[in-house]
N, C-alpha and C positions, 0 to 999 in steps of 0.2 A: 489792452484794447485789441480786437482782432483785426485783421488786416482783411480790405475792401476785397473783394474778388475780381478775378483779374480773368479768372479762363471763361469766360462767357461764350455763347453761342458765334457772335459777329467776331469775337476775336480766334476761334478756334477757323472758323470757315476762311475769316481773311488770310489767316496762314496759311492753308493747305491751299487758297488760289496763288497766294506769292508763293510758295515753291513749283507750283509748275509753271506759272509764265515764265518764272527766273529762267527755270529750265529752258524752256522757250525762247525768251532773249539769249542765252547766253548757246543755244543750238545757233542762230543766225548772227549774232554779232560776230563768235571768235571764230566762225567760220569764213567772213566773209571779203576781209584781207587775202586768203587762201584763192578761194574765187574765183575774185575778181582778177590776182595776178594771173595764177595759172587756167582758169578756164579761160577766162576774156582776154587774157594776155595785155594786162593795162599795168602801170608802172605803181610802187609806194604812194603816189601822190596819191591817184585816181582812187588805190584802194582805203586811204584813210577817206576821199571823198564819199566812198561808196559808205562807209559806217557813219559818217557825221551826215548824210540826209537822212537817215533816220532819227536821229536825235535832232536835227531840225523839225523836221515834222514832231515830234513826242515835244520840242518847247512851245510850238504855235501851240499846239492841242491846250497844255495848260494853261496859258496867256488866254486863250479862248474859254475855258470851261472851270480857269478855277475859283474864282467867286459866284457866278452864274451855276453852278454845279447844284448848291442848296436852294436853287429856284428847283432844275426839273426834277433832285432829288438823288440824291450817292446813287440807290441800288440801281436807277436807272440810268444812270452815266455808264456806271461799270457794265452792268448787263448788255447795253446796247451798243458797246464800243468794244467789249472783249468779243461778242459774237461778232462785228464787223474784223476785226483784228485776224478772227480765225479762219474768214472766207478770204482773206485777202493774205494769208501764208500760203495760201494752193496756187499764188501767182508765181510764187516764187519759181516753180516749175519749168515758168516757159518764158523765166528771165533769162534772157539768151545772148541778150546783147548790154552794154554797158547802160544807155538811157532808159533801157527800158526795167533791169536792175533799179536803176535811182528812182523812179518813178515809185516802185513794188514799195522800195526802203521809205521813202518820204508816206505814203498812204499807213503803211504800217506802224510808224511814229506817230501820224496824228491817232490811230485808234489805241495806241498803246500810251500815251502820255494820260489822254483823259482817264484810260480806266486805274492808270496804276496810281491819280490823283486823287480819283474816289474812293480805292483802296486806304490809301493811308489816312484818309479822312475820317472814314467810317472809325477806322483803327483809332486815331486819335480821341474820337467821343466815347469808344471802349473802353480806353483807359481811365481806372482811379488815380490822381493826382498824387497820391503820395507813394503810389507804384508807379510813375509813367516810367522814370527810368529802365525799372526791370522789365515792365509788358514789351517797350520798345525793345528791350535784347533779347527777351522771348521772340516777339516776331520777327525780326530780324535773322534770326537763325534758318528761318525759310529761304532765305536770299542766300546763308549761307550754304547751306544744304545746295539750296538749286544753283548756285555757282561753281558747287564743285562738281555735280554731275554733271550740268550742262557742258560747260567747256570739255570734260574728259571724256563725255562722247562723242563730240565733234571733233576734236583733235583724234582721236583714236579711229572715228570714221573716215578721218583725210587719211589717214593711212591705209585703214583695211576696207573701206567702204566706199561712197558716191557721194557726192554731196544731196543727192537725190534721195537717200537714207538719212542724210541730214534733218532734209528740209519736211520729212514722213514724221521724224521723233519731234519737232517743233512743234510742227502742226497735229500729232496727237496730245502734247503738253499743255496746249492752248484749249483744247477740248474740253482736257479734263478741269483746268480753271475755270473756265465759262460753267460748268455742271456744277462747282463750288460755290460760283457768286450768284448760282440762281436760287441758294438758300438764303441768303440774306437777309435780316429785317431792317427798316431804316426806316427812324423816327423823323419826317421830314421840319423842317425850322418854320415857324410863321413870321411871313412879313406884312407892316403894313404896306398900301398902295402907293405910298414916298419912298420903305424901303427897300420896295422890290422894283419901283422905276428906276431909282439909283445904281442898284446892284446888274439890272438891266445898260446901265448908262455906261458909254466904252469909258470907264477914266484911270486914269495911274493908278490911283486906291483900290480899283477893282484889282488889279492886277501884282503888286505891290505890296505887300506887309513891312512900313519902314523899320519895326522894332527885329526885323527878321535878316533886313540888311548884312548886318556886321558879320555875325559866322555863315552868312551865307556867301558873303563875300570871301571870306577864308576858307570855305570849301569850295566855292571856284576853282582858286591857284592851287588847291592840294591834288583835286582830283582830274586838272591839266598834266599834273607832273604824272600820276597812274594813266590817264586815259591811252598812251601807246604802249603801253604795256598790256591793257586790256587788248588794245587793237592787232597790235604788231608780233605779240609772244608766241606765234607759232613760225612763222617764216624767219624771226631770229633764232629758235632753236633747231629747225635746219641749217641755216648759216653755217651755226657753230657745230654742227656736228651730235646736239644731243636734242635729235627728234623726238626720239623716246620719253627724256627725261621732261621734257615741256609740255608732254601729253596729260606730267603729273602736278605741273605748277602749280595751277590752281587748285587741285585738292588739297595741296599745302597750305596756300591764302587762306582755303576757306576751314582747315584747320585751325588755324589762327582767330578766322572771325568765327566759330562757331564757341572756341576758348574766351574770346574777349563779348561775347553776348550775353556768354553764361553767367559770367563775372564782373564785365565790366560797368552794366545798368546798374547793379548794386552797388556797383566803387563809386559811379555819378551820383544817389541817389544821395550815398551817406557822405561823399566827400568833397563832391564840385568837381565841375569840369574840369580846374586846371589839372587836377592830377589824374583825372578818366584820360584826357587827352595827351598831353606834354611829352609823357615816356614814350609815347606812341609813333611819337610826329618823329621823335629821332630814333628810333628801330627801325621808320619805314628808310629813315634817308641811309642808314645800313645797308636795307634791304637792296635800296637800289645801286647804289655803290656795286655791291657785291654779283647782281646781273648781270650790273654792263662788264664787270670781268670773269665771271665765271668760265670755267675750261672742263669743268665735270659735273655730273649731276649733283654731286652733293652741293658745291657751291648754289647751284642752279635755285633749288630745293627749298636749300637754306633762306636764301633772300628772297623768295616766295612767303616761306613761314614770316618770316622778319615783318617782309609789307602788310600783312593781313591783317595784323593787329589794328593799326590807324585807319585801313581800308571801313571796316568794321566800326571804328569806336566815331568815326567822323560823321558817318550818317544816320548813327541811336543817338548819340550823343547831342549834334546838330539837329535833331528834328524834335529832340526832346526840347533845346533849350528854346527854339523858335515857337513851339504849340507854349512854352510857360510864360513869350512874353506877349503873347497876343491874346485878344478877348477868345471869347469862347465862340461867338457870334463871326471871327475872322479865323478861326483855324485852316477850314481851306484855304484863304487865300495867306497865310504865314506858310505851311508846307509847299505849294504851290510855287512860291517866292524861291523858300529852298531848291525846291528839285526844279525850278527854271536856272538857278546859276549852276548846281551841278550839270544839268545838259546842257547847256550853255558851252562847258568847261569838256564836256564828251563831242559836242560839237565840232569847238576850234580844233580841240589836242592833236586827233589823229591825222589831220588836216599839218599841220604843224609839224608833226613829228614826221609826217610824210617827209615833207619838204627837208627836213633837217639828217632826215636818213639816206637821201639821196646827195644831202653836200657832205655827209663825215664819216656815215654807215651807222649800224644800229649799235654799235656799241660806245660808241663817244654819245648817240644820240640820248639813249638811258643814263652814264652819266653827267650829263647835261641835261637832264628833267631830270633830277635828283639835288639840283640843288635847285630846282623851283619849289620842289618840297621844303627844304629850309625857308623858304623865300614866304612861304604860306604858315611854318610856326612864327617866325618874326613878326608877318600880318596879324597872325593869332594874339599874341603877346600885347601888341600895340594896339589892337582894337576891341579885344574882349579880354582878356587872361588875366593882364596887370588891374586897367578899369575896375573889374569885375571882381579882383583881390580885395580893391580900397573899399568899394561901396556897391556891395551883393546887391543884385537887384532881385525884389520881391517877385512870390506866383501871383500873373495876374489874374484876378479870382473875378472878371467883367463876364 
């Protein structure tokens, strides 16, 4: 029997716009810890503030547009919200003082939550069902790709460059995304006049996919335990002494997730979650371990590699099992669900870890959100792993 085709026009474009927004995000996120201390001269606290109102903004956005999304239509959510996204990086500029920073990050969140909603939507109707595992690790590698550039130019610009070089590669990244998703085609959904006043109507179910709950809730607590480490990894590897080597972190991570995308959609496809996931969850808690004590770059390095894995298999893995238990008719609003508790989870972290690095320092702080990680396989175990051992739940084919 031949196998469905998987490289289509909407799946080849959605990828090349998710590597350069990544890029994009990840030029302003792991820059912006840096920043706010040393330009604005504001404390840990402030600066995990400054990265969680943009992710406040990017959870309203989807609570706002994610069921509603198939009324005005994917390619024009995405269209019209990555073009707002990229006039609103050139504020960045003349963010000069701390509120008006949070302002630039909150507007930027709401135009980047919607379109990265439509993205994976679009993505989601691309996929054939008995490939979703792999297309998802196929695109997913975009993210990977664009997480390890992104951060190694920003970090490598806080040393050699301006942040004002920063905020030039962002907002040409954002460009080139928006020129990608203006190829797009999108078959839009017919409703009738009941199911479009409903999907109109504010209610939990708009908003809400309950079948999505469970791993969505266990990627909350996993990607609280990462979220300071996304935030925080460049002024603890000044701390410590190895500036250089933390410029390389993440193209270790995304070593890892570029390995576990290749491989790992196939290991879920033919084996099930528990064993795509399980190994993962405890190399990451390795990984962090070995962070908060690192004293050279190779330790450094190492627990970079280590994390990436689960970083990686949690969000192909988790968006796959969420798109297979919802109708076809609710895929946005199941991914939607998803990537509201992982920002959700980006939101509090950094916010949190602020606060915990200023009572212990950044190295008790990592590990101490390293057994939050554990704390998020045991959630896994007891809500999906074991359950889901006794009594597989079917694809739902609605």
């Amino acid at each position: 029997m031949a196998k469905e085709r998987l490289f289509s026009g909407n799946f080849v474009l959605c990828t090349l716009a998710s590597f350069f927004y990544t890029i994009m995000f990840f030029m302003f996120y792991t820059g912006m810890s840096s920043y706010t201390t040393e330009e604005l001269g504001c404390s840990t606290i402030i600066a995990g503030m400054a990265a969680s109102t943009f992710v406040l903004g990017d959870l309203l956005s989807r609570i706002i547009f994610g069921r509603r999304m198939e009324l005005y239509g994917k390619k024009r959510v995405c269209v019209t919200f990555l073009a707002a996204g990229t006039f609103v990086c050139l504020f960045y500029f003349q963010a000069h003082d701390f509120y008006t920073l949070l302002f630039v990050r909150f507007l930027h969140g709401l135009t980047y939550g919607a379109m990265t909603a439509a993205i994976n939507t679009i993505i989601a109707h691309a996929l054939p069902a008995s490939r979703r595992g792999e297309g998802m690790g196929y695109f997913m590698l975009s993210i990977s790709l664009g997480s390890a550039i992104g951060p190694f130019l920003c970090m490598w610009l806080e040393q050699n460059g301006t942040y004002d070089d920063i905020f030039t590669i962002g907002t040409a990244a954002s460009m080139l995304a928006l020129l990608c998703v203006l190829f797009l085609k999108d078959s839009r959904m017919r409703f009738t006049p009941e199911e479009e006043a409903d999907i109109r109507r504010f209610r939990l179910s708009n908003i809400i996919e309950r079948s999505s709950i469970p791993i969505s809730l266990v990627c909350l607590v996993f990607f609280f335990s990462y979220s300071g480490v996304l935030t925080f990894i460049s002024p603890y590897g000044r701390e410590i002494g190895l500036a250089e080597a933390s410029t390389y972190f993440f193209v270790f991570i995304s070593i890892a997730t570029l390995t576990a995308r290749l491989l790992g959609g196939r290991v879920y496809d033919r084996h099930g979650e528990n064993v795509a996931l399980i190994p993962f969850f405890i190399l990451f808690f390795i990984g962090m371990v070995m962070l908060s004590r690192a004293d050279n770059p190779y330790v450094l390095l190492t627990a970079g590699l280590l994390m990436g894995f689960n970083v990686a298999q949690m969000v192909s893995v988790g968006q796959s099992l969420v798109v297979k238990r919802a109708s076809r008719a609710r895929y946005s609003v199941a991914i939607s669900t998803f990537n509201n508790f992982l920002d959700f989870a980006y939101c509090i972290g950094p916010i949190v870890f602020g606060f915990v690095v200023e009572g212990i320092g950044y190295r008790d702080g990592f590990l101490a959100f390293s057994f939050v990680s554990v704390a998020s396989l045991l959630l896994y175990l007891a809500i999906h792993g074991i359950p889901e051992h006794r009594h597989p739940t079917p694809e739902n084919t609605d």
